[in-house]
N, C-alpha and C positions, 0 to 999 in steps of 0.2 A: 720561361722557367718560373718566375716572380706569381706568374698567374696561373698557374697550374698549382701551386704551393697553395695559394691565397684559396683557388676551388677547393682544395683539398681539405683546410680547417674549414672551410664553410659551410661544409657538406657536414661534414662530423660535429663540427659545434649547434648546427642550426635546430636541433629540439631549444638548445638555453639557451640560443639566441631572443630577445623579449619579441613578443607579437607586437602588431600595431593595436594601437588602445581603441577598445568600444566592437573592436571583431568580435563573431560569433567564439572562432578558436581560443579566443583571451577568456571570455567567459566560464567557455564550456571545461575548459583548465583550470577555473579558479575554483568552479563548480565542485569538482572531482577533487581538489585539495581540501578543501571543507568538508567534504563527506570521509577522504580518509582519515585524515585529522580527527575528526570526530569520530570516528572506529578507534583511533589508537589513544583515544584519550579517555571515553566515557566507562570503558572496563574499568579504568584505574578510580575511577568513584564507589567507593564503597559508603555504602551505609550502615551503623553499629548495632546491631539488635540487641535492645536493652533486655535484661536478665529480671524476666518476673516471677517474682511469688505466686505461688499458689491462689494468693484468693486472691492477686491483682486479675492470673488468669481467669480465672471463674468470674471474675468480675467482666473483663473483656467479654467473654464466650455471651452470657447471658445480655448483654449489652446489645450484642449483636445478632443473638438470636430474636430479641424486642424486635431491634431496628429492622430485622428482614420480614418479621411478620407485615410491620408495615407496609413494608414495600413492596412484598412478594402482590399482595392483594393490588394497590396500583399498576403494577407490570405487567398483570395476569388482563388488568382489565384495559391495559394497553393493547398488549397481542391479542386480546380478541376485538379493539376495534380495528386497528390494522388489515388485520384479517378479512373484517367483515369489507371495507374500503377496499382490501388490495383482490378478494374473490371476481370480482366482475370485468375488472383488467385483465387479472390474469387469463379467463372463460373466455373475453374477445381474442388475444390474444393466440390462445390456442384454437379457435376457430379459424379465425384468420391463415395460421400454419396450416392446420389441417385441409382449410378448402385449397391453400395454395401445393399443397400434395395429390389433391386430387386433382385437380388439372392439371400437374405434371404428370401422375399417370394415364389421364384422357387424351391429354396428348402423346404421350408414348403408343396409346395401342393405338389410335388415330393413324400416325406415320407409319406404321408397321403394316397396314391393310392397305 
């Protein structure tokens, strides 16, 4: 009787029952409480948006329209050398697919005859 009780809370308590220390399960539990945790806490972070004047704005705006001219010209000259690096991977690459297409259809009419 004693030990059919005792099954009985062990079965129902054994989610809170503590794992053994250094298991994958222990981790993989503490893993998931960090990530909810941090869902139910990062919302509550607000940041205040300061209340600007007029010419603070105008001041921001052209500030920024300076700083992207700059940049625009260094990014512009990034994605094309990118580009020019990433064309001949990609060209093998779809070679590569492609011839590996056609021998699966040389082989399909192969088998079929």
């Amino acid at each position: 009787m004693f030990e059919k009780l005792k099954m009985k809370i062990t079965r129902r308590l054994s989610p809170f029952i503590p794992l053994q220390r250094g298991t994958v399960s222990t981790y993989k539990i503490c893993f998931q409480f960090i990530i909810g945790a941090s869902f139910l806490l990062l919302p509550s972070c607000e940041f205040e948006v300061p209340d600007l004047s007029i010419q603070e704005r105008k001041y921001a705006d052209s500030t920024y329209r300076e700083t992207m001219k700059t940049y625009r010209a260094e990014m512009d000259s990034l994605c094309v050398s990118m580009q020019d690096s990433l064309i001949p991977i990609y060209r093998d690459s779809m070679y590569k697919i492609r011839s590996e297409e056609i021998e699966r259809q040389l082989e399909r009419v192969r088998n079929s005859n």
